[in-house]
Backbone and ligand atoms as CSV (ligand in chain L), in Angstrom:
chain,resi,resn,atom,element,x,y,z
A,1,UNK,N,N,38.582,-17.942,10.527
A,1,UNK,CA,C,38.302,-16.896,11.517
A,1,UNK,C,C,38.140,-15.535,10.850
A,2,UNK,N,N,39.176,-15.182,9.954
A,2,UNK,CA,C,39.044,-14.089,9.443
A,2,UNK,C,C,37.673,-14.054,8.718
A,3,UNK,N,N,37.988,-15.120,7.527
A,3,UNK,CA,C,36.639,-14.975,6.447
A,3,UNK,C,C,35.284,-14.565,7.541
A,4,UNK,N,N,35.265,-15.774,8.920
A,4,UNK,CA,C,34.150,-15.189,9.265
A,4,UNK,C,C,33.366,-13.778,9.822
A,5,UNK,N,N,34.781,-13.043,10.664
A,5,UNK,CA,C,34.794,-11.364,10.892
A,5,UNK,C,C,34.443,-10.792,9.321
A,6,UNK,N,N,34.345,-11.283,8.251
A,6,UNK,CA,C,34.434,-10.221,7.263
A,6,UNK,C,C,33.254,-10.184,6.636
A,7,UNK,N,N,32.350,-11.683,6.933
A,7,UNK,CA,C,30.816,-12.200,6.572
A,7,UNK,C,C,30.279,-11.100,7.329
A,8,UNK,N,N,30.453,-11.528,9.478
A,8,UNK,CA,C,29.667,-10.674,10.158
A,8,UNK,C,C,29.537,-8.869,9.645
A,9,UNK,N,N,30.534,-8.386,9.095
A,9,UNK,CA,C,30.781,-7.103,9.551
A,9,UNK,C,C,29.944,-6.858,7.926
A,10,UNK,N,N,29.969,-7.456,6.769
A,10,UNK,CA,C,28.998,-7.489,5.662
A,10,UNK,C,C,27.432,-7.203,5.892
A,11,UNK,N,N,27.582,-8.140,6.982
A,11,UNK,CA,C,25.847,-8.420,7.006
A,11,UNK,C,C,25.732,-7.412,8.118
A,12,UNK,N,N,26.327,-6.756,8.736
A,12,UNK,CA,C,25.891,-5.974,9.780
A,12,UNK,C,C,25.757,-4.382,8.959
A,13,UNK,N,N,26.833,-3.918,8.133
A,13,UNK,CA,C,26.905,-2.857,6.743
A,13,UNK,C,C,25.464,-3.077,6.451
A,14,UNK,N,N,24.562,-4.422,5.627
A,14,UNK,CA,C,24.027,-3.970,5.213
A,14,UNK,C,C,22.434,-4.422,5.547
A,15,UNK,N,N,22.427,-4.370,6.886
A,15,UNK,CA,C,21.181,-4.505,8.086
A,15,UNK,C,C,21.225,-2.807,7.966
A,16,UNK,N,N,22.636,-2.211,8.580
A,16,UNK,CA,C,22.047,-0.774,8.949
A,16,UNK,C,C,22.011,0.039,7.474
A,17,UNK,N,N,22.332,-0.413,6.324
A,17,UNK,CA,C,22.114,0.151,5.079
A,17,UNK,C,C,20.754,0.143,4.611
A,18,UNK,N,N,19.918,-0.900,4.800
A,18,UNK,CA,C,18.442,-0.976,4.702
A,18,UNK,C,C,17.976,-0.025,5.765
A,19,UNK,N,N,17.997,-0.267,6.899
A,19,UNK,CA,C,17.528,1.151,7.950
A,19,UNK,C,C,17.641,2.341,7.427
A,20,UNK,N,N,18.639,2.799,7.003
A,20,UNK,CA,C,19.237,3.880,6.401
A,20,UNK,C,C,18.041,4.612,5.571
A,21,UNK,N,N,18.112,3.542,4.372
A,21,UNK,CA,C,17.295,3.733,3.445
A,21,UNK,C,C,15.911,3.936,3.472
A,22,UNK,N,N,14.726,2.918,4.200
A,22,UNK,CA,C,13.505,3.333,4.704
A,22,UNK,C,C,13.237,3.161,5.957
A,23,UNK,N,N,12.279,4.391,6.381
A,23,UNK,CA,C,11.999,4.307,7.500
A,23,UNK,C,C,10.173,4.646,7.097
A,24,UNK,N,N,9.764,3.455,7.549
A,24,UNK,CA,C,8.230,3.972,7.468
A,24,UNK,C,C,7.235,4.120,8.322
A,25,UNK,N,N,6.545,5.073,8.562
A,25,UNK,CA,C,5.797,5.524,9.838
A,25,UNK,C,C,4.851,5.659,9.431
A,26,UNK,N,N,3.935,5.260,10.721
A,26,UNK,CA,C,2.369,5.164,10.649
A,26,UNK,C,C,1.258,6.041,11.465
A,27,UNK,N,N,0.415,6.267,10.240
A,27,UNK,CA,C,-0.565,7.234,10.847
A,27,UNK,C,C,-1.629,6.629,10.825
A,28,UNK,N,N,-2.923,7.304,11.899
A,28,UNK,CA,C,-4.300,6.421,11.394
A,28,UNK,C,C,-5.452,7.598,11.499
A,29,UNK,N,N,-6.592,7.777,11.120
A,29,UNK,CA,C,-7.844,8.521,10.787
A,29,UNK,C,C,-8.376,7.565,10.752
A,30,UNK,N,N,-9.769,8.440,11.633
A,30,UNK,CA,C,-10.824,8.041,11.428
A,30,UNK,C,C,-12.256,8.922,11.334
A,31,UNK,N,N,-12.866,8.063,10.343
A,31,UNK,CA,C,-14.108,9.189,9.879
A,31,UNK,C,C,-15.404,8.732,10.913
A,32,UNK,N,N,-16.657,9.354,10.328
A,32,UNK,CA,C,-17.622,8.666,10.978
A,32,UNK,C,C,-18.999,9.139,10.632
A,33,UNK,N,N,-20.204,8.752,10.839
A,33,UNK,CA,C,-21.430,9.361,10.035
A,33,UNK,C,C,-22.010,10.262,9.759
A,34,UNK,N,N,-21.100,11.210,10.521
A,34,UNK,CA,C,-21.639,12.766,10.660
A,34,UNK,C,C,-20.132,13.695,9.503
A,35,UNK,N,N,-20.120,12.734,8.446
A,35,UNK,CA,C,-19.509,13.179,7.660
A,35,UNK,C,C,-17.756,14.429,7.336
A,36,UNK,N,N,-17.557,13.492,8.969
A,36,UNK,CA,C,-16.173,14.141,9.311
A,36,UNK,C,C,-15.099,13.061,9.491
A,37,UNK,N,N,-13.241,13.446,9.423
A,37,UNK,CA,C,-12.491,12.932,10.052
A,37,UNK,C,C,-12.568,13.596,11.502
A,38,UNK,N,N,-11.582,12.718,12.298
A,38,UNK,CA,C,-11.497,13.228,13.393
A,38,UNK,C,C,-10.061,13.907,13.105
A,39,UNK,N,N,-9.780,14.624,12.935
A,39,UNK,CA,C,-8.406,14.942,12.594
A,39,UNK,C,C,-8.442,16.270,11.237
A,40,UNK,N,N,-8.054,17.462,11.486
A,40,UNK,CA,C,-7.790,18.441,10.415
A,40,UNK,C,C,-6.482,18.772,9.672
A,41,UNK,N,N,-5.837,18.189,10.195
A,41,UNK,CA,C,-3.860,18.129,10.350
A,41,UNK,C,C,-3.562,16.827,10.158
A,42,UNK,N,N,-2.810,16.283,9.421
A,42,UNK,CA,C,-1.428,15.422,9.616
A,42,UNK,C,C,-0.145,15.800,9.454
A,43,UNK,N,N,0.644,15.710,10.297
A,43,UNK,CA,C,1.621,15.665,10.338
A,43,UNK,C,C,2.736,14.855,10.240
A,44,UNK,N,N,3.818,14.654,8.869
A,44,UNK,CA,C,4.603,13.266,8.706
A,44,UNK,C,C,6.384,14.346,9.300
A,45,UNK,N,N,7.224,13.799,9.781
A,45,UNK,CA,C,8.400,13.775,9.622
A,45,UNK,C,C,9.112,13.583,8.250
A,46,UNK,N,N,9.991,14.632,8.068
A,46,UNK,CA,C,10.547,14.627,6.899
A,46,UNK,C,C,11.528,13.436,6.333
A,47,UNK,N,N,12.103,12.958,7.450
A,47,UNK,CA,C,12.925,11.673,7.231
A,47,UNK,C,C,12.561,10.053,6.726
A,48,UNK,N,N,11.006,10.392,7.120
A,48,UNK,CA,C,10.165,9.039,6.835
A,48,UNK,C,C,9.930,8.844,5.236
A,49,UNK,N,N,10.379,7.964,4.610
A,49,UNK,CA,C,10.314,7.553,3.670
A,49,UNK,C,C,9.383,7.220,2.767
A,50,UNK,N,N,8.291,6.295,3.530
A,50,UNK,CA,C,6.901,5.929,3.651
A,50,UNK,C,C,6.394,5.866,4.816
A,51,UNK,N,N,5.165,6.126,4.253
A,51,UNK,CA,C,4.137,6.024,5.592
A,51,UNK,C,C,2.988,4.955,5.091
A,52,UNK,N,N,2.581,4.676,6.016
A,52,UNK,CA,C,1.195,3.316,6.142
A,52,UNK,C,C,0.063,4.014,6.652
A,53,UNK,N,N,-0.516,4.126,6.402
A,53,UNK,CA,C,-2.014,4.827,6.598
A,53,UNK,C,C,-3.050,3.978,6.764
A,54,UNK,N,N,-3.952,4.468,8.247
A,54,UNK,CA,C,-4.976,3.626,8.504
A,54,UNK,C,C,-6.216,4.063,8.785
A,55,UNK,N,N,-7.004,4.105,7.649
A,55,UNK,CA,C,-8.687,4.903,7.676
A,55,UNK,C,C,-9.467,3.878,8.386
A,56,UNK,N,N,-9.802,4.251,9.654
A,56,UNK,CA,C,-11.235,3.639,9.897
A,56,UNK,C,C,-12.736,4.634,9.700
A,57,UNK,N,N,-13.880,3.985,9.621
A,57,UNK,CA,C,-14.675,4.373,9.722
A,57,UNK,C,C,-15.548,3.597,10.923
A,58,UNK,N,N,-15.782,4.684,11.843
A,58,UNK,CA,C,-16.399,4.242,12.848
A,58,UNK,C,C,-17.868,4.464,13.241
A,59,UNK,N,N,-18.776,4.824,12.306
A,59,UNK,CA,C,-19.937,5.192,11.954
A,59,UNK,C,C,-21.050,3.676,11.635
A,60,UNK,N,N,-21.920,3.815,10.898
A,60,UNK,CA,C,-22.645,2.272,10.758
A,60,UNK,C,C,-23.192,2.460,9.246
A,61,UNK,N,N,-23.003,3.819,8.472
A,61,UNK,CA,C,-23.815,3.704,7.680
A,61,UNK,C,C,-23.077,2.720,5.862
A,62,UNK,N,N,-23.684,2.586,5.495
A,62,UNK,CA,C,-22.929,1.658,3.983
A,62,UNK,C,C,-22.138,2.832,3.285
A,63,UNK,N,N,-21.298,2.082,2.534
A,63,UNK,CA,C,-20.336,2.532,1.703
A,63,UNK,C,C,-20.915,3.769,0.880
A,64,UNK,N,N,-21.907,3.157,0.256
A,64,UNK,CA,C,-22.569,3.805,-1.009
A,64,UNK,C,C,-23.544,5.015,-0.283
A,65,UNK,N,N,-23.855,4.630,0.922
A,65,UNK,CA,C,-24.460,6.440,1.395
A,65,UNK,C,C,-23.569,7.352,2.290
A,66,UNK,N,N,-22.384,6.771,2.818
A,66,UNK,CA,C,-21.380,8.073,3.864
A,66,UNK,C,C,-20.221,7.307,3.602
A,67,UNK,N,N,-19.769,7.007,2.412
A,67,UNK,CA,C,-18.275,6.095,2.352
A,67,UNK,C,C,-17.526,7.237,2.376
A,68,UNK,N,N,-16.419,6.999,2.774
A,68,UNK,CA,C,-15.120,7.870,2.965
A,68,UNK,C,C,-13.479,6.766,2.732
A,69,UNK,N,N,-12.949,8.045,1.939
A,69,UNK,CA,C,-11.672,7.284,1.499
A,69,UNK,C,C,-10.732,8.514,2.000
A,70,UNK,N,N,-9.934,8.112,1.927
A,70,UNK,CA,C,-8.399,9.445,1.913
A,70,UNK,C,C,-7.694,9.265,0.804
A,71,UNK,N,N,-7.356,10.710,0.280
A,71,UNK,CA,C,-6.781,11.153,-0.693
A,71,UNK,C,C,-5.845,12.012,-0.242
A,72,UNK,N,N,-4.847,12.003,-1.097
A,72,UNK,CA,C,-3.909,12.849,-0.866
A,72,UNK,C,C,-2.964,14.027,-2.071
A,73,UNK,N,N,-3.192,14.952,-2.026
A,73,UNK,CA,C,-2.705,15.738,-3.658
A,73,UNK,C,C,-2.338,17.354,-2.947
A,74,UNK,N,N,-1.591,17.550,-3.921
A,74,UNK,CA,C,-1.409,19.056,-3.604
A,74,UNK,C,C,-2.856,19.746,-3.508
A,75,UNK,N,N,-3.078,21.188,-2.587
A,75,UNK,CA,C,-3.806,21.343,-2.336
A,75,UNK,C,C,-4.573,22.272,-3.589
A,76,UNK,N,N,-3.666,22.970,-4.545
A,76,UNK,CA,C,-4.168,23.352,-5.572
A,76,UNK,C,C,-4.915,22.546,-6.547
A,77,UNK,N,N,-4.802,21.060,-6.299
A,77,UNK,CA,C,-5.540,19.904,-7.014
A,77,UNK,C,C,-6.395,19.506,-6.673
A,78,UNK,N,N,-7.013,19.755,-5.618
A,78,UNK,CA,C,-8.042,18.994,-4.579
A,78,UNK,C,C,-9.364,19.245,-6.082
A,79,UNK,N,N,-9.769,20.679,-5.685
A,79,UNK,CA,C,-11.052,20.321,-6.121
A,79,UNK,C,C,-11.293,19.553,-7.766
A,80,UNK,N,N,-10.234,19.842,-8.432
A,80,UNK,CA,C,-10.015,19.078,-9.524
A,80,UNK,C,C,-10.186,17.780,-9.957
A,81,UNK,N,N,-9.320,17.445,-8.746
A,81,UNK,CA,C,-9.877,15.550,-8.543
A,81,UNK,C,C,-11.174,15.655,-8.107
A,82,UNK,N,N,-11.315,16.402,-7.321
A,82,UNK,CA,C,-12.787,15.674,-6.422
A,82,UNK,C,C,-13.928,15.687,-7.517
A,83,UNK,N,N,-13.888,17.225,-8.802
A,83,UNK,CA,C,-14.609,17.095,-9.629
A,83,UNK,C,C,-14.898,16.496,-10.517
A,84,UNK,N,N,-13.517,15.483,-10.963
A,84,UNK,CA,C,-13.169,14.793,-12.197
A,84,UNK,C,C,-13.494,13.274,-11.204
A,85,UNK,N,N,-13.729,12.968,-10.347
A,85,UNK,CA,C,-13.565,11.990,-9.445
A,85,UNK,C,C,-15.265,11.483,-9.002
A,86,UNK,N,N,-16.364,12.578,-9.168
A,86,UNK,CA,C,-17.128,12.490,-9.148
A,86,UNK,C,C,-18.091,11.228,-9.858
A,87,UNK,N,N,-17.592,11.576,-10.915
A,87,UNK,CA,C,-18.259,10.561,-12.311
A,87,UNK,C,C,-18.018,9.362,-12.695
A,88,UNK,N,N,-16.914,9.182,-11.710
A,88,UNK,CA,C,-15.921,7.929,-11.744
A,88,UNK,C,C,-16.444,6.929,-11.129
A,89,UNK,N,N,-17.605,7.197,-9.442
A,89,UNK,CA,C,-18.012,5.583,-9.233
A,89,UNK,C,C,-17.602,5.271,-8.089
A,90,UNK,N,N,-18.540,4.566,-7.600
A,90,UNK,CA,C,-17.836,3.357,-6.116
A,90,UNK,C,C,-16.873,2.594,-6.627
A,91,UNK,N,N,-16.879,1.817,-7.667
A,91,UNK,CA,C,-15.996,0.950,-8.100
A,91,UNK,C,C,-14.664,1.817,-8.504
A,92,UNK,N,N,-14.675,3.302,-9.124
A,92,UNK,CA,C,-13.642,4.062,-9.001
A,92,UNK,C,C,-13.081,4.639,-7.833
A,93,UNK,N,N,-13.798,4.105,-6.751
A,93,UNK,CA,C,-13.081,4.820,-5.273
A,93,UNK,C,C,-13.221,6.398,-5.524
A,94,UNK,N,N,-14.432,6.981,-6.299
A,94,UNK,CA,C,-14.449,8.216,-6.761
A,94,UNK,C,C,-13.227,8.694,-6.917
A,95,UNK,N,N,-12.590,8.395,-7.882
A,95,UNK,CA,C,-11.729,9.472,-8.435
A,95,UNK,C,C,-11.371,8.552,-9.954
A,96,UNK,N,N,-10.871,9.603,-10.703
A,96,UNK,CA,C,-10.855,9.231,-12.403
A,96,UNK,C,C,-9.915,7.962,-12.417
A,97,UNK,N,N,-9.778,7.253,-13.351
A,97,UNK,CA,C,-8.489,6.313,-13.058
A,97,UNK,C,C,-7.635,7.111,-13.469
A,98,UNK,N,N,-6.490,6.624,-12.680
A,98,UNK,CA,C,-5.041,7.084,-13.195
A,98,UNK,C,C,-4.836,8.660,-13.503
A,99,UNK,N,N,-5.690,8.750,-12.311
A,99,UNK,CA,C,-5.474,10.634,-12.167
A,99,UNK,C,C,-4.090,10.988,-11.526
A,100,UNK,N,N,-2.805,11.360,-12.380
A,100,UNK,CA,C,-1.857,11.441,-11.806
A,100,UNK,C,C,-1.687,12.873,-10.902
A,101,UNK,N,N,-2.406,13.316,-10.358
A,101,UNK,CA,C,-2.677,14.346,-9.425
A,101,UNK,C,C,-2.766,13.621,-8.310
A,102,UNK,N,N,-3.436,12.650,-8.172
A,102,UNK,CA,C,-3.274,11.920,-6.446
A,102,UNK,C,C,-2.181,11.471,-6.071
A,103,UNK,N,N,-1.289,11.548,-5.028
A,103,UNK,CA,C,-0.136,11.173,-4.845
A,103,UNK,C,C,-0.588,10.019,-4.044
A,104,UNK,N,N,-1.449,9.990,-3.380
A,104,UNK,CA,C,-2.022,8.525,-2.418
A,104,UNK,C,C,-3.188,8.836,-2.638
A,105,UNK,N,N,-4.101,7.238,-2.337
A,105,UNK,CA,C,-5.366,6.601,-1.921
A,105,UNK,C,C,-5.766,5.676,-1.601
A,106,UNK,N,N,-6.738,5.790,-0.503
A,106,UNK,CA,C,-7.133,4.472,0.146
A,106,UNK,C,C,-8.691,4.094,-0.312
A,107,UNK,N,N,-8.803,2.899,-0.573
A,107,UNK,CA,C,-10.310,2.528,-1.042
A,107,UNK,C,C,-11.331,3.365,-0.300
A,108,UNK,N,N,-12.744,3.195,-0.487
A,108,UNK,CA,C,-13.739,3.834,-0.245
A,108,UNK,C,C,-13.932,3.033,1.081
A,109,UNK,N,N,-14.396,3.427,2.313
A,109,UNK,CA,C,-15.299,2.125,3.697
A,109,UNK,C,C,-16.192,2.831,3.661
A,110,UNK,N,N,-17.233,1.872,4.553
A,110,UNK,CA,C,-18.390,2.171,4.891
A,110,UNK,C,C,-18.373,1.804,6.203
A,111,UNK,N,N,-19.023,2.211,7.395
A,111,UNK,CA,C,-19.426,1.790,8.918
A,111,UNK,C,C,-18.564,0.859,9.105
A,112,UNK,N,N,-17.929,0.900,9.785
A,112,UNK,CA,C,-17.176,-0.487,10.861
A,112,UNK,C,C,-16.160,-1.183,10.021
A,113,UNK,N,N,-15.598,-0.596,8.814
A,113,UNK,CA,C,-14.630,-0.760,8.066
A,113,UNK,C,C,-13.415,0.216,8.439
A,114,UNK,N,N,-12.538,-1.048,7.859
A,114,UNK,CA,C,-10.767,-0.079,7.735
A,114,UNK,C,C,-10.107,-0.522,6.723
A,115,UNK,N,N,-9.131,0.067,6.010
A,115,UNK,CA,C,-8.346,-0.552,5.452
A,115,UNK,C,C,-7.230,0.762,5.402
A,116,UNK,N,N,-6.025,0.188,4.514
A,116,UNK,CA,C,-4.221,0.835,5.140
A,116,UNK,C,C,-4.287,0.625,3.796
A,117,UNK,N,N,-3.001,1.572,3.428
A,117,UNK,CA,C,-2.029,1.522,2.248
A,117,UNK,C,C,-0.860,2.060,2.966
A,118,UNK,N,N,0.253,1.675,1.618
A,118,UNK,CA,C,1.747,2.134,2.185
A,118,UNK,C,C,1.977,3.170,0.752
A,119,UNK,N,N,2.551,4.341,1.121
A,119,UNK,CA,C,3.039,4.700,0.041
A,119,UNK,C,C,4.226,5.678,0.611
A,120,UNK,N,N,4.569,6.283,-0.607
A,120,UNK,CA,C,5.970,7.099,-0.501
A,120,UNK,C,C,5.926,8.276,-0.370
A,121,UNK,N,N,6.394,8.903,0.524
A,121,UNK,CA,C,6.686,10.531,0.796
A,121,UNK,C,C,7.944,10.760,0.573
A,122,UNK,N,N,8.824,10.052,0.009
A,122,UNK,CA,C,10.407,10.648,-0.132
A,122,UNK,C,C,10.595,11.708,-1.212
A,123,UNK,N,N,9.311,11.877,-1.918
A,123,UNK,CA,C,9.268,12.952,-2.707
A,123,UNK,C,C,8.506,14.067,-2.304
A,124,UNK,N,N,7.548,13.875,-1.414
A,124,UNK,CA,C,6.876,15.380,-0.618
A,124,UNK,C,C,7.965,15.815,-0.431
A,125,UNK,N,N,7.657,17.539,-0.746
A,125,UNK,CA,C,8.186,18.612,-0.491
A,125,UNK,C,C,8.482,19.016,0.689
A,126,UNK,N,N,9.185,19.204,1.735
A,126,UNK,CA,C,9.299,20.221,3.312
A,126,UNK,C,C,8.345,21.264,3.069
A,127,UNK,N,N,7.282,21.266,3.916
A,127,UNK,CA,C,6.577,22.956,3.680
A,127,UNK,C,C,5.373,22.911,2.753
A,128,UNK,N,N,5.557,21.552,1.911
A,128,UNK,CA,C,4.531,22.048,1.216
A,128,UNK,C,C,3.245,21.933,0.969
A,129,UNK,N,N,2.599,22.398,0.417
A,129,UNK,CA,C,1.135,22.905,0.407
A,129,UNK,C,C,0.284,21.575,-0.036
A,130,UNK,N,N,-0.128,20.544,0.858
A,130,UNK,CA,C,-0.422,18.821,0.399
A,130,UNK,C,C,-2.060,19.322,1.239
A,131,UNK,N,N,-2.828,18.505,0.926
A,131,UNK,CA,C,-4.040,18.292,1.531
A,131,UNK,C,C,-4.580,16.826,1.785
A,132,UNK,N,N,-5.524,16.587,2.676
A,132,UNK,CA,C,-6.053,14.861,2.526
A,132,UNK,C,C,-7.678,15.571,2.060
A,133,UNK,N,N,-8.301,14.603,1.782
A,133,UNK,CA,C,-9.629,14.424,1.862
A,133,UNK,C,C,-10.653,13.460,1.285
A,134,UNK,N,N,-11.602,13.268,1.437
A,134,UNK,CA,C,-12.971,12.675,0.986
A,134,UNK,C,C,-13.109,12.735,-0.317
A,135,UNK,N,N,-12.903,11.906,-1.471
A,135,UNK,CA,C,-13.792,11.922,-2.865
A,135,UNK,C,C,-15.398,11.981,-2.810
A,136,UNK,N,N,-15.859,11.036,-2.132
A,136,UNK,CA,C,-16.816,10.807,-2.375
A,136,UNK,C,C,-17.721,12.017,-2.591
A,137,UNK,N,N,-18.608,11.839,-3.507
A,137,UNK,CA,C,-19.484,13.382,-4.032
A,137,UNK,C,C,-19.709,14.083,-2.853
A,138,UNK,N,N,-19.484,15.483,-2.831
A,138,UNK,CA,C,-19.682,16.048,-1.458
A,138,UNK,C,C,-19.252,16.181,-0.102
A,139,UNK,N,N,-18.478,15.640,-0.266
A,139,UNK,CA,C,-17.900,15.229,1.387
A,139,UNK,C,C,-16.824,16.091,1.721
A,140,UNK,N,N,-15.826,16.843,0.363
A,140,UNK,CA,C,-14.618,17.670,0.717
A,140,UNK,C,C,-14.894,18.491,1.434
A,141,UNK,N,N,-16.152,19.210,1.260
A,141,UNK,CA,C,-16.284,20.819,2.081
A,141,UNK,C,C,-16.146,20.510,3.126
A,142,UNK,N,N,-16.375,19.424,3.939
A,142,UNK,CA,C,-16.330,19.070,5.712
A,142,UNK,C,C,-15.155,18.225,6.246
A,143,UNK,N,N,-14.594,17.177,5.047
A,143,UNK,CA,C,-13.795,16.324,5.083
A,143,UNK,C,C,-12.380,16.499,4.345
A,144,UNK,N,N,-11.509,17.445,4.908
A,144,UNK,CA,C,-9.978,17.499,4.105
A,144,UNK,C,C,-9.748,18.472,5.424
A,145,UNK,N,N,-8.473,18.613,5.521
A,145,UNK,CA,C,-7.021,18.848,5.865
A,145,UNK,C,C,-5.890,18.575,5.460
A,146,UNK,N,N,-5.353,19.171,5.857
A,146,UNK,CA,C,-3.497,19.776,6.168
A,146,UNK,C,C,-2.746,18.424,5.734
A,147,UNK,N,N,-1.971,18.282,4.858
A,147,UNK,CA,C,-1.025,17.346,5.101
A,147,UNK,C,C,0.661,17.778,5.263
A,148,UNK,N,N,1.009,18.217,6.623
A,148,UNK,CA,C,2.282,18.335,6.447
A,148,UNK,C,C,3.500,17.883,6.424
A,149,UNK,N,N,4.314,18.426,5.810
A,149,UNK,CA,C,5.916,17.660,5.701
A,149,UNK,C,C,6.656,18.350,6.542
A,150,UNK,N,N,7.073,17.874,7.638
A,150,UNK,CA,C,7.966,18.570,8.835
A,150,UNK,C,C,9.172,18.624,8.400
L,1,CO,CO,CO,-16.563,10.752,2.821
């Protein structure tokens, strides 16, 4: 009887010890052929650990003529990547490999595509100065916003 009160109250410690630890929340964007997100702002909660991110593109045109990806970097880095990111390629998801300036990225879509990643914000800053946007050649001037940490 005892041993078994001491299993339950183990496994119950460390159900809410995993909770504790991550909490991951989900956002979604979507772009479309007229070379915009719908969205200028995100906004994450500071407590969220990770977030899952979900780019659609709801447009028709191919990858290789209006693809759009999301990126994510401090905002003093943006044009840096986007410039160094240029030369890099569809198959590079335009951006350099292993540009440690991106803190997230999601592959390139084209028309009637989506795809998600999970990554970590337990290191974004409160307050600070993050941006999303478009690699693909050209697309930042119309395509980036705000990424904030509440
Ligand atoms: Co784009």
């Amino acid at each position: 009887m005892k041993t078994g009160i001491k299993i339950l109250t183990t496994l119950f410690a460390l159900g809410l010890g995993s909770q504790v630890a991550a909490k991951t929340c989900e956002m979604s964007i979507d772009s479309t052929d007229q070379m915009q997100y719908d969205k200028k702002e995100m906004s994450v909660a500071a407590d969220c650990t990770e977030v899952k991110l979900t780019l659609t593109h709801s447009g028709k045109l191919a990858k290789n003529v209006m693809g759009h990806n999301w990126v994510l970097s401090m905002t003093d880095n943006m044009q840096g990547i986007v410039q160094d990111g240029m030369n890099a390629g569809l198959d590079n998801q335009y951006l350099k490999p292993g540009d440690d300036r991106v803190i997230a990225f999601t592959d390139v879509v084209g028309g009637g595509e989506s795809t998600s990643i999970t990554f970590d914000v337990s290191k974004l800053e409160k307050g600070g100065d993050y941006s999303f946007f478009c690699s693909f050649p050209g697309h930042y001037a119309l395509m980036k916003g705000k990424f904030i940490v509440n």
